[in-house]
N, C-alpha and C positions, 0 to 999 in steps of 0.2 A: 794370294793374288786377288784383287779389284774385280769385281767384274764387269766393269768400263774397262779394264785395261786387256782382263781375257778378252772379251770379245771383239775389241778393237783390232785387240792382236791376230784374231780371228777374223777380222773384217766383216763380221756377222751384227747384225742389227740389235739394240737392244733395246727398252723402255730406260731412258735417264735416269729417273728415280729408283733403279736399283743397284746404280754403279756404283755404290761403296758399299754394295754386300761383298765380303768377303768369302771366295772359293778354296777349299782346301784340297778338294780333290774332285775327279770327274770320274762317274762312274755310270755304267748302264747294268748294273744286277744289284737289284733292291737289296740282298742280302748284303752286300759292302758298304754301305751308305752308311755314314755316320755324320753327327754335327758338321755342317760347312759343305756338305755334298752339295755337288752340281750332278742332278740327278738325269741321264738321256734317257728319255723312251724311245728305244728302236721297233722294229717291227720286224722280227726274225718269221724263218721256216716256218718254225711248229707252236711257238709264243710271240707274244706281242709285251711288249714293255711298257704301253699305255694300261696294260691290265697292273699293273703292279705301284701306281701311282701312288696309294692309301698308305701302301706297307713303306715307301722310301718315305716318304713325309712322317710317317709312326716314327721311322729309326733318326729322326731329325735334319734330311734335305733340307737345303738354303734355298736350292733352287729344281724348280722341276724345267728341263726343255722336252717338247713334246708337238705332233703335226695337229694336233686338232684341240680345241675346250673342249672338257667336260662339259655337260649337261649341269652338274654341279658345281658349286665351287671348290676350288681347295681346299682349303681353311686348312689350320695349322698355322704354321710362323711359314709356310715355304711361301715362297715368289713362283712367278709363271712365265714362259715366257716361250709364245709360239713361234717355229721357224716351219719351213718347207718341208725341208728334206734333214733329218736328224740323224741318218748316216754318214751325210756330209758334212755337217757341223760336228759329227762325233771326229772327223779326224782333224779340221778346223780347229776344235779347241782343244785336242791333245795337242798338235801340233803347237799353236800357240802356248799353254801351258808349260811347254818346253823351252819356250824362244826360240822357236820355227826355226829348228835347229838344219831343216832343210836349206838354209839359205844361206848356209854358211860354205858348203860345199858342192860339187858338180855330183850330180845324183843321174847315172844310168840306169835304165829298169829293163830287163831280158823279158820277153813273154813268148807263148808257144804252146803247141801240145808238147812236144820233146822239146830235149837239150836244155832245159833252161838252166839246171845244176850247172851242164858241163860247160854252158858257154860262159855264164856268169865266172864260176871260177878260174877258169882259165882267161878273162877279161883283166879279173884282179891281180892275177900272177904275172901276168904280160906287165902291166902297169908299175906294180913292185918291182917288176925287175929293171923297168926303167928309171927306180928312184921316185915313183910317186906312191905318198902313203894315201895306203886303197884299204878300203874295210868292204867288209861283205855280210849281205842278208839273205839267206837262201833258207832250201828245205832241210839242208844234211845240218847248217849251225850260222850264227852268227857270229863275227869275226872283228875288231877293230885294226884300225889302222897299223898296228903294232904287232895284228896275228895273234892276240890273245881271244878265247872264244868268251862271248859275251852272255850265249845261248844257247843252249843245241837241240838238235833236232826236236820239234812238236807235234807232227804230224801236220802241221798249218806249212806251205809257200811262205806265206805276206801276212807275218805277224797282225794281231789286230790292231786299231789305233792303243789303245791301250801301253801295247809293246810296243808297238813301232815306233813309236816318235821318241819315249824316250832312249832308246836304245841308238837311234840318229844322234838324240843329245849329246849319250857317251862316246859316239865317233868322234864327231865333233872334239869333242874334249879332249880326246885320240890327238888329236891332230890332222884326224883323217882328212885329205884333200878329193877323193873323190870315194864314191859310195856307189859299190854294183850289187842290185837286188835284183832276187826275180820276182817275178807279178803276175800274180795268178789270175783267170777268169775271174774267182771267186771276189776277189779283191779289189778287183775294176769294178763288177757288178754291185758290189757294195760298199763304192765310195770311199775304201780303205786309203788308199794312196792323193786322196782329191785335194792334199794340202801340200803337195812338191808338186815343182816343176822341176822335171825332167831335162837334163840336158841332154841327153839322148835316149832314142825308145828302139829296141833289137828286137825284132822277131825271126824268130825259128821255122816255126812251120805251123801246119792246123790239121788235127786227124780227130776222130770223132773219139769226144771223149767227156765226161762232165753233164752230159744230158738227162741227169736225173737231176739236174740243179735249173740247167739253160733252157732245158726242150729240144729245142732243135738246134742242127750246126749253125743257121742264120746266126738266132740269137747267143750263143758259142761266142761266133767270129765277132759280131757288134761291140762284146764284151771287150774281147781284146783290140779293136779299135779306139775302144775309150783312152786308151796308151797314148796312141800320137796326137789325140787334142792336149793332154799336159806335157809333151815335150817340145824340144824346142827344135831336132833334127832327128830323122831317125837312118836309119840301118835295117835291111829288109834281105832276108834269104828269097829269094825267087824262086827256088826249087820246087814250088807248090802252086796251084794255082789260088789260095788264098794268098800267099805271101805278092803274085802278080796283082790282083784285084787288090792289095792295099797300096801297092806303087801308084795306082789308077788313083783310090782316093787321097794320097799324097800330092799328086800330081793338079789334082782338081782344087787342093789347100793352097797350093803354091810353098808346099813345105822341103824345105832343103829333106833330100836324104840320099842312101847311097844302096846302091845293090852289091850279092854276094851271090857267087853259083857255082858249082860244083860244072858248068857246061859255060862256054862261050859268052853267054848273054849278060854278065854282070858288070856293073863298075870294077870288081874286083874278082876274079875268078881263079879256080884250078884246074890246073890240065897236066897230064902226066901223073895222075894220082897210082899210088900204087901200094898193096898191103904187106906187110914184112912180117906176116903173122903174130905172133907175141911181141915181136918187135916195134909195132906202131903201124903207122903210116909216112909216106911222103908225097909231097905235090910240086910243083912249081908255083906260087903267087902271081899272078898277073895283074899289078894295079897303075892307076895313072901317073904312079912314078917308078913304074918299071918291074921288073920282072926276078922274083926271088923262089930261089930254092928253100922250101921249109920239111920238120922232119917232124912227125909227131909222135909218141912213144903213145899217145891214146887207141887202143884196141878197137874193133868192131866197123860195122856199116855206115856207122855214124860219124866215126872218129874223125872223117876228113872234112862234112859239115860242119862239126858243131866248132874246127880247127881253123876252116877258111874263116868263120862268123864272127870268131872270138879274134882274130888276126886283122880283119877287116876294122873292128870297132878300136879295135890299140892303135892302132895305125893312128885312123882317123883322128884316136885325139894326142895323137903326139909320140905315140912310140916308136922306136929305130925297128928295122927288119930285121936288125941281128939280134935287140931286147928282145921279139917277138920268136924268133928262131934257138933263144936260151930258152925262154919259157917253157915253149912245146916240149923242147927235147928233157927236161927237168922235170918238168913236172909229174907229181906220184897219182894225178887223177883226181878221181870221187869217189870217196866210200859209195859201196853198193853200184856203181855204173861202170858194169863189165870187169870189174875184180875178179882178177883170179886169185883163189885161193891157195895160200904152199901149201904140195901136197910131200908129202916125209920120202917119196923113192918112185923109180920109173916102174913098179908095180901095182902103183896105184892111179887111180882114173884121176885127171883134172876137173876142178869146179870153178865153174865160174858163176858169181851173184852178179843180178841186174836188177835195177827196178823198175824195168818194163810191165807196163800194166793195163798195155793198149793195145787194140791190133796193129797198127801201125809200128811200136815199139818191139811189139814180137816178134814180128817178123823182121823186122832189122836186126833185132838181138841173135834170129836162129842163124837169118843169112853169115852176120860175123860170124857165129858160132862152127857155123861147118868152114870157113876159113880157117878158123884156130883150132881144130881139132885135128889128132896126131893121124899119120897116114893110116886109112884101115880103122880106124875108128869109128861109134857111131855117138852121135848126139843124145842123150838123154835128160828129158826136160820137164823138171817137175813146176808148178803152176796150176794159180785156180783165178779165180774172182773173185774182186770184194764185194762182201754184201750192202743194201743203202746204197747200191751204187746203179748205174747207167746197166739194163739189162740186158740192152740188145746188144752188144758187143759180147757176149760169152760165147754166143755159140759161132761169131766168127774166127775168133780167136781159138776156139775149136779144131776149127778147121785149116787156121794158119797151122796152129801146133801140129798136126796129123800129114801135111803135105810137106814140113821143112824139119820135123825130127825124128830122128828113127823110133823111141820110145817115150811117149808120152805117160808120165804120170799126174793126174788127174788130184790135186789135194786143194784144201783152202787157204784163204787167203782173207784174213781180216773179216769173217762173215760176218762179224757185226749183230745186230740184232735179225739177220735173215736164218733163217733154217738153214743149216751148210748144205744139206741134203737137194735142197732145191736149187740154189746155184751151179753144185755139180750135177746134175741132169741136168740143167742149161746149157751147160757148157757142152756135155755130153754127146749133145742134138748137133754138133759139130762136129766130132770124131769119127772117124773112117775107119770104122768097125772091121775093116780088111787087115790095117796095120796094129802092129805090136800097143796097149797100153795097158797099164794099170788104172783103177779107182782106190786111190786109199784116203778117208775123209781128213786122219789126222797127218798134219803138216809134219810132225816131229817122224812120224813112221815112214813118212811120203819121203823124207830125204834120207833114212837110213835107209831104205829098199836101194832107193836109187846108186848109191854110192855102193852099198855090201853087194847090186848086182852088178856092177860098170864091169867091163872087162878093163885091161891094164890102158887101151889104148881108146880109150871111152871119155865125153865130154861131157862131165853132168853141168848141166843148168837149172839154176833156182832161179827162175823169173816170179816179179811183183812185190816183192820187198826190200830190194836194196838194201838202204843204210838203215831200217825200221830196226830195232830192237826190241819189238812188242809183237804182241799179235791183239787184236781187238776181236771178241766175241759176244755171246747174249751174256756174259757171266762177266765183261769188262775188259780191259785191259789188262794185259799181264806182260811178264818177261818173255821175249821170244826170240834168241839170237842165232841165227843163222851156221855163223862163223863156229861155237861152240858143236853145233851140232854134226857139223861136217868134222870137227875135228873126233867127236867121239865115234862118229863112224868110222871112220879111216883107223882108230885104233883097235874096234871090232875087227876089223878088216884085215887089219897087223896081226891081231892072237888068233884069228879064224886058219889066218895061212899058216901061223908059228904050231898051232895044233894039228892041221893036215901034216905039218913037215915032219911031227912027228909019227 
């Protein structure tokens, strides 16, 4: 491609005289760059990409885009070409590079501390079930119009421009007519998404979480405001008094948008909510075209927000209350969000994976939790922190755990390059040294305790991993699956009892 016709497509400025260099590809990690590179200097965390200007132009860059000149010149065969903000142009000209494949289709974005899995997918399934091809971009996989997975799970939200846009491409080319993502702080904050317009922007809620990245909850919530300056209408849970103060700055936009609340006060509301334990939820819908009975088959404290959220936004763009009332009651969920695990017989204790990772998330995952657990039963909830991450939140989450489960076990949870040791004594300084817990540092012994001690009528919970299938330490990335583990507990658990009996 041209690069008059890139940037064009980009809408990004260029010097004339180098519109017929030819771009083969765009890249911001000097290691990739080969002849024809269009080389971004970003400016990340812990490196800066204007230090690595020498090495892209060595591996033969066409072009360097970058916020500042050097002091020296280039030299080499590469071109220069300064813009403002090169995180914004990084998804500007993937996007373009693609054929702003955003523009082809109605492009929803979910954002929030929680729900964003749960509503986004259930947005999509509402839609499918109305006959509109929907594709999706979330944490657990990427999906095209057709339901083939395009992606799975990276541990990233909001792919980077890189992925993102071409993977818009392939919806596109799906057939897909509309596209539900979710959208992370991290992704707002760094211009990820600044080349769609949104046709609608949904938030969930705002709980403290990300602040080893943002600082404070201000700058948190600012991030996720970046959302409704690229849509075009949005969808606002009120249940929070973040989700109220962004009605206010909607309202001061003059920007169409609609409310949802579990109370009275919404465009669209629930009342008569009620839990059916394993069985779901049900509510009555209250919206301005009347009044429906809906049935959710989704689990936990959550289940009836993130049900009215994802019901609210089908609606709005054209779904029937009976599409939306198939969906709920069909639908299999989210990997990792309130899964219960088969257990092989009523002697053995139920598990349920979440990937609650917040205090706010905890304590809604325990609250469901002792809804769903068997009469006479007690809750046992294994759980740690990740490391590299926000620190003041351990030892609340501490405390949540020690006040809503009967046995807390204390293990890790992605330490990452932290010493695990120190994250659990964080956590620690939370614990109500009165009640029942265990310390066990490794994750894999943390869930075979929990399970080999459950009594019969016992709810174990592994909160902070969800749909993860790894575990991240000082040593890397490895395999870490949950689901496996619990099943070889339960068969310990099987020959433990088959050897008593004898």
């Amino acid at each position: 491609m041209k690069l008059s016709e890139l940037f064009l497509g980009a809408g990004l400025p260029y010097p004339p005289e180098l519109g017929e260099i030819e771009i083969e590809q765009i890249v911001s990690d000097s290691r990739l760059v080969r002849r024809g590179s269009l080389f971004l200097c970003l400016r990340g965390t812990h490196t800066d990409g204007h230090e690595y200007e020498d090495e892209a132009i060595r591996r033969g860059a066409a072009v360097i885009v970058a916020e500042r000149v050097r002091d020296a010149c280039v030299g080499g065969a590469a071109a220069r070409i300064v813009l403002e903000n090169t995180r914004k142009a990084n998804a500007l000209l993937h996007s373009a590079f693609c054929g702003n494949p955003a523009r082809k289709m109605k492009i929803v974005g979910v954002t929030g501390t929680g729900g964003k899995t749960s509503v986004a997918t259930l947005i999509c399934e509402m839609l499918r079930t109305s006959g509109v091809k929907c594709a999706l971009i979330g944490t657990v996989c990427a999906e095209d119009a057709e339901g083939r997975v395009l992606s799975a799970a990276t541990g990233m939200t909001t792919p980077d421009p890189e992925e993102l846009y071409p993977l818009l491409a392939k919806m596109a080319e799906s057939g897909a007519e509309v596209v539900v993502m979710e959208v992370s702080s991290h992704a707002l904050a760094l211009s990820k998404v600044d080349a769609i317009e949104f046709e609608m922007g949904v938030f969930t809620n705002l709980s403290r979480d990300h602040l080893d990245f943002h600082g404070t909850m201000e700058e948190y919530f600012l991030a996720k405001l970046r959302l409704f300056s690229l849509c075009r209408r949005a969808c606002v849970c009120i249940d929070s008094e973040a989700g109220r103060e962004l009605t206010t700055y909607l309202q001061q936009k003059s920007q169409p948008f609609v409310t949802c609340s579990v109370t009275d006060k919404g465009d669209y509301c629930a009342s008569d909510g009620r839990s059916h334990g394993t069985d779901g939820v049900s509510f009555v819908m209250r919206t301005p075209m009347g009044d429906f009975a809906l049935k959710s088959v989704l689990l936990g404290k959550f289940a009836l927000i993130n049900s009215l959220t994802a019901a609210t936004v089908a609606l709005e763009l054209g779904c029937s209350p009976a599409d939306v009332d198939t969906a709920l009651n069909s639908t299999k969920g989210v990997r990792g969000r309130m899964e219960l695990v088969v257990t092989p017989n009523t002697t053995a204790p139920s598990v349920l994976i979440d990937y609650a990772h917040t205090p706010d998330e905890l304590e809604g995952l325990l609250l469901g939790a002792r809804e769903l657990r068997r009469s006479g039963g007690r809750v046992i909830l294994v759980f740690g922190c990740g490391g590299d991450r926000d620190r003041g939140k351990r030892r609340q989450m501490g405390i949540i755990a020690s006040r809503l489960a009967d046995l807390c076990v204390i293990t890790s949870d992605n330490s990452r390059g932290e010493d695990k040791n120190t994250i659990l004594c964080e956590i620690f300084r939370g614990i109500d040294k009165e009640k029942p817990y265990l310390v066990i540092p490794d994750r894999r012994e943390a869930i075979l305790a929990a399970v080999l001690t459950a009594r019969a009528d016992d709810l174990v919970v592994l909160a902070g991993k969800g749909h993860e299938t790894y575990e991240i330490d000082a040593r890397g990335k490895r395999p870490f699956d949950e689901r496996s583990i619990v099943r070889e507990a339960l068969l310990l658990r099987e020959h433990k009892t088959t050897m008593d009996g004898n």
